[in-house]
C-alpha distance (Angstrom), angle and dihedral (degrees) to the residues before:
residue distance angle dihedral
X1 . . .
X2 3.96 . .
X3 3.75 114.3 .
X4 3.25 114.3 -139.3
X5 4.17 133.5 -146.6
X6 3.81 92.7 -115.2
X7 3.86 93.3 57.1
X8 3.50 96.3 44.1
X9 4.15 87.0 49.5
X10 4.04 86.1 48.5
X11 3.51 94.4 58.4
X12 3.70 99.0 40.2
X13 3.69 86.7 60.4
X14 3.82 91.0 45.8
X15 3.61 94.2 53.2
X16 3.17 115.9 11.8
X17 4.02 103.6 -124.3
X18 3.81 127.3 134.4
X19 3.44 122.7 -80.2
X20 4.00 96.8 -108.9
X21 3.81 85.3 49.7
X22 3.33 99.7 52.6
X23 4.20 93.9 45.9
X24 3.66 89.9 56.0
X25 3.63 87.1 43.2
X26 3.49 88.7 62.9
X27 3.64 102.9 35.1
X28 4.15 87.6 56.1
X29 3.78 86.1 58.0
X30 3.87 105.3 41.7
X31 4.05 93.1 -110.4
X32 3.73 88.5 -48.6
X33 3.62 102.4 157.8
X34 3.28 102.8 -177.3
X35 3.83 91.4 41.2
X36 3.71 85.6 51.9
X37 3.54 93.9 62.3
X38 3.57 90.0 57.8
X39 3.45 91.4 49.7
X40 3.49 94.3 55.2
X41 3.60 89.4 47.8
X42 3.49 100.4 56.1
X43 3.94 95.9 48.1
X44 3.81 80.2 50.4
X45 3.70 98.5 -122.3
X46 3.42 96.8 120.5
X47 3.82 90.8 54.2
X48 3.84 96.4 47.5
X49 4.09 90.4 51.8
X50 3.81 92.9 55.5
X51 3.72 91.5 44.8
X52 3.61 93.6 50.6
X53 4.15 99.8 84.1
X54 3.69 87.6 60.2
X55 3.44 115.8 106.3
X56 4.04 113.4 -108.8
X57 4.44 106.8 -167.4
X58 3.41 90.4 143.4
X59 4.11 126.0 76.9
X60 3.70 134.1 85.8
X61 3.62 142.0 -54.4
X62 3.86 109.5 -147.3
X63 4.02 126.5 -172.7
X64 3.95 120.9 -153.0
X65 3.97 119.8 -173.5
X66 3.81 123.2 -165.9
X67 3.42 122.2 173.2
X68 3.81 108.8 -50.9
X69 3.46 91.3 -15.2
X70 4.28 139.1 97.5
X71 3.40 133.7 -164.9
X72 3.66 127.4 176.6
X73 4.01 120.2 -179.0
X74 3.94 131.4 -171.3
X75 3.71 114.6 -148.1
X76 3.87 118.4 -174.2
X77 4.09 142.8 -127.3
X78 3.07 143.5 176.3
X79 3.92 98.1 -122.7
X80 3.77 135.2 3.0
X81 3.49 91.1 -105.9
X82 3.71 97.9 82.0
X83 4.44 89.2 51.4
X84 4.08 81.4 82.0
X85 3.59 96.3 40.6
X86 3.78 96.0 100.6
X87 3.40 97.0 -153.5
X88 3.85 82.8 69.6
X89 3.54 93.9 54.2
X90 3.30 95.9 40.3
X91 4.16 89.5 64.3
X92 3.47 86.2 42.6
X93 3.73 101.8 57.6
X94 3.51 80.8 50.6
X95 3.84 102.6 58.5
X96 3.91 89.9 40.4
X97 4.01 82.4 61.1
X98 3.70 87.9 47.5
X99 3.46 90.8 49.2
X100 4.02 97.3 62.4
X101 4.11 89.4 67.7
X102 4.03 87.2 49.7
X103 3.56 127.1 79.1
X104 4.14 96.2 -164.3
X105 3.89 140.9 14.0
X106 3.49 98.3 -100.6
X107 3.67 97.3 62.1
X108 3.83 86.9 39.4
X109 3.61 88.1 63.7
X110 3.72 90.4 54.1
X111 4.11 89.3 44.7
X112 3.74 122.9 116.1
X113 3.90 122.3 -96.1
X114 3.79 115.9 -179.2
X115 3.63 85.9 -37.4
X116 3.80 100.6 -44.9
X117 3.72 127.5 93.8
X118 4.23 112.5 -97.9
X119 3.89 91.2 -115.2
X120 4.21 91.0 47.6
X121 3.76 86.6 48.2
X122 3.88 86.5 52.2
X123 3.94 96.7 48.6
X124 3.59 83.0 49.5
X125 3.39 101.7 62.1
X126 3.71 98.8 35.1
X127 4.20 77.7 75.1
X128 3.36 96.5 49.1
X129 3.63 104.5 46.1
X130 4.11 95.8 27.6
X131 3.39 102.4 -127.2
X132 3.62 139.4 102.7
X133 3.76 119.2 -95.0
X134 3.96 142.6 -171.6
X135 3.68 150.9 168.6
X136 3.34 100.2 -127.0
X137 3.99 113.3 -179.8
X138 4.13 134.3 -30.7
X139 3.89 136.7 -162.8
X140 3.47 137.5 -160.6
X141 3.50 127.8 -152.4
X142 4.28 122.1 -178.7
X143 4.19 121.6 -169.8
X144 4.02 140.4 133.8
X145 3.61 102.6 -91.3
X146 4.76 108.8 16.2
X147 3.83 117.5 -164.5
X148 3.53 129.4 -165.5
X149 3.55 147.1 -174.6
X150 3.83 146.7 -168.2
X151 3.51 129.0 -140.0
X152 3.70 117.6 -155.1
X153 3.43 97.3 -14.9
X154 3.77 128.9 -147.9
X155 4.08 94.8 -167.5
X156 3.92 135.4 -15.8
X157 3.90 110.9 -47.6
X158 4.05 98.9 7.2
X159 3.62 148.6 56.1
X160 3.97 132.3 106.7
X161 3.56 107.6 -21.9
X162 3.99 125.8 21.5
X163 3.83 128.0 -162.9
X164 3.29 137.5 -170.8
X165 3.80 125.5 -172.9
X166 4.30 124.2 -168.0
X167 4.06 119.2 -159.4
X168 3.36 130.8 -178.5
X169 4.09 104.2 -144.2
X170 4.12 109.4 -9.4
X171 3.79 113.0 89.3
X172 4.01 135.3 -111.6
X173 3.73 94.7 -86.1
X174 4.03 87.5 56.2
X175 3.56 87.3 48.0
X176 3.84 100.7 43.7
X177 4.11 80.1 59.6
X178 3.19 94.1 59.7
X179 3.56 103.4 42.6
X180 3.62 83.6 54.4
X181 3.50 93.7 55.1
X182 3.82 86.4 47.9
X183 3.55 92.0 58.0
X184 3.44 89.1 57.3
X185 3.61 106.6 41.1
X186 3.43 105.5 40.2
X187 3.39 94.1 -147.2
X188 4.54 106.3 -166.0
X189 3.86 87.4 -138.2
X190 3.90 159.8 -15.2
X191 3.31 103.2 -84.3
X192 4.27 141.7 -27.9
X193 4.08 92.0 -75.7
X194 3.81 89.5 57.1
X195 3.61 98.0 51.2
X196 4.08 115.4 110.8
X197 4.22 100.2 -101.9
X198 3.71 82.2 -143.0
X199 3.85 89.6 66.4
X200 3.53 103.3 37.8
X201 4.16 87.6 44.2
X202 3.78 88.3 50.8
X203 4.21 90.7 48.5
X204 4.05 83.7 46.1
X205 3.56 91.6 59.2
X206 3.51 103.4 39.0
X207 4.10 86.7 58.8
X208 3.55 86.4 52.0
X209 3.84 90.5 54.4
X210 3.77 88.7 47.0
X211 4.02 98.2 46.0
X212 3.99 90.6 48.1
X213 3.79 86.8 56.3
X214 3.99 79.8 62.8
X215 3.77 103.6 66.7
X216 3.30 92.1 -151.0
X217 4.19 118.0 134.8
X218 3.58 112.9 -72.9
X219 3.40 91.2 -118.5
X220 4.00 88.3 66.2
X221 3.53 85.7 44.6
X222 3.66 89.0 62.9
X223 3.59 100.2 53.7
X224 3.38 92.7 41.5
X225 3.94 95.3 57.8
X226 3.94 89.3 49.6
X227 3.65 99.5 51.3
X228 4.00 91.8 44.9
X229 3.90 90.2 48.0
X230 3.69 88.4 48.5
X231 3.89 84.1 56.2
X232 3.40 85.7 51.7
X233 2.70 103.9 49.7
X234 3.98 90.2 51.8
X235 3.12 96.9 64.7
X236 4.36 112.3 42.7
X237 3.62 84.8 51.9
X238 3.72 123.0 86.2
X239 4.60 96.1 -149.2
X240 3.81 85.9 47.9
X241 3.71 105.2 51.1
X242 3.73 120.2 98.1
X243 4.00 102.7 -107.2
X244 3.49 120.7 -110.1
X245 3.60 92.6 -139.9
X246 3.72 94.0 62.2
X247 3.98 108.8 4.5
X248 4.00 87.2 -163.1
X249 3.93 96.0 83.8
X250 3.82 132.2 24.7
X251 4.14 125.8 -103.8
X252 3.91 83.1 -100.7
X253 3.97 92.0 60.9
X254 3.56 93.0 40.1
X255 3.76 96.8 53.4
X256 3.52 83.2 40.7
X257 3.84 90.0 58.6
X258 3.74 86.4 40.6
X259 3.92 89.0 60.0
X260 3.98 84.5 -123.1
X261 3.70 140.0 118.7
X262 3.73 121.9 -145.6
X263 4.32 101.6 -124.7
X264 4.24 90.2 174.7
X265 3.39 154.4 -34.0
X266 3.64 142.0 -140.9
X267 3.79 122.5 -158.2
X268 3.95 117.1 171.6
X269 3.76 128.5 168.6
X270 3.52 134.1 -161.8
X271 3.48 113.2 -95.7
X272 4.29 98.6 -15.3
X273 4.05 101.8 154.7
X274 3.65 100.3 22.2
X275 3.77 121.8 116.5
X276 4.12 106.9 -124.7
X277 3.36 118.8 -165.5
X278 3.62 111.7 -138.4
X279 3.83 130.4 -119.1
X280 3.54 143.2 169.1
X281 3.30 120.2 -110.3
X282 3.99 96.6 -112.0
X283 4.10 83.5 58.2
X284 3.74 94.5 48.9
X285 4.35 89.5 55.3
X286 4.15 90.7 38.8
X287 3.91 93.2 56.4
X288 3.70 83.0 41.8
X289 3.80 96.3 53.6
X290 4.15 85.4 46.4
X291 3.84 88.3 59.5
């Protein structure tokens, strides 16, 4: 029987699934609506649509290196629980391979997965593990000799914070150092000429405010705003921080020593910039228990 727009709108709004998924819902079951429902439920699409407003700022941050090339990927949950589930990090091993033949997360979405797309293979686990799910963000990083490191990590190659490191010269134990010390650090970028002018402008002026407060001659005042932007600057950027490896000299020396140069880095942590909304622990395992 013909489908028509008006049935496939009804059970969107009962359910909650996408428009294609409810039509073939419907087709499969002869306009059945009620039927269709059940279908829906039992492929899990249903389930993964109503889950989907929830927020998901948990997850795993996975890095993948082939060749001259880096990828690290953050895929989302609802609770740290499901980063040791390892059917979780089984999918996301597999996107972070998917991710090394992508250059952005929209086409990663669209990438194969064991013969599904990344975002079907998503939807299909939200139903099978019952919570909601997303790829939220990737970055690619490409050099002669790439480093990385894992910060508390759940299984080989992910866990909560994921950094990748690109030298020209050096070698991968040099660079696993400093990604380590990256992870640490957190420095806000390579060097002084790839700092946001907004920031360092904003830092500027806030010495300024601070040395006025002084009274001393403005001439003071001057030399006082350059040193303490030069500490500043020291320490948001990642080739003028003292290394954490060896405190005594700064990344720049050490890559120096190392015969390197520091190209890029990539630092990305589970969940950084996204609003959680806080529960007690008895909360988190009720809504779990609901499903």
């Amino acid at each position: 029987m013909a489908i028509t727009a008006a049935q496939v709108k009804e059970l969107r709004e009962m359910t909650g699934a996408g428009m294609m998924d409810a039509k073939k819902a419907l087709v499969e079951t002869d306009g059945d609506m009620e039927a269709a429902v059940d279908w829906l439920r039992t492929k899990g699409l249903a389930k993964a649509a109503k889950k989907a407003d929830r927020t998901a700022a948990e997850g795993l941050v996975a890095v993948k290196v082939a060749g001259g090339t880096g990828v690290a990927v953050e895929v989302n949950s609802e609770t740290d629980f499901v980063a040791k589930n390892a059917d979780f990090q089984a999918m996301v091993a597999g996107i972070a391979e998917a991710a090394l033949g992508v250059d952005d997360v929209e086409a990663l979405k669209s990438a194969d997965v064991n013969g599904k797309s990344v975002e079907a293979t998503i939807t299909d686990k939200i139903a099978t593990i019952g919570e909601n799910m997303s790829l939220r963000r990737m970055a690619k990083i490409e050099g002669d000799v790439i480093g990385t490191y894992v910060h508390n990590a759940a299984t080989d190659g992910m866990g909560q914070i994921g950094v990748l490191v690109a030298l020209k010269g050096g070698d991968e134990a040099f660079a696993k150092q400093v990604a380590m010390h990256v992870a640490a650090a957190n420095p806000a970028a390579l060097n002084e000429s790839e700092l946001d002018p907004a920031v360092v402008e904003k830092e500027r002026q806030v010495q300024i405010d601070i040395a006025k407060e002084s009274g001393k001659p403005d001439a003071v005042i001057e030399k006082m705003i350059v040193g303490r932007m030069n500490k500043f600057l020291a320490e948001v950027t990642l080739t003028g921080q003292q290394f954490v490896i060896n405190p005594d000299v700064t990344v720049a020396q050490a890559a120096k020593e190392a015969g390197a140069e520091i190209t890029g880095f990539i630092r990305m942590q589970v969940g950084e910039g996204i609003e959680k909304v806080q529960e007690d622990f008895a909360a988190e395992v009720a809504k779990a228990a609901q499903g």
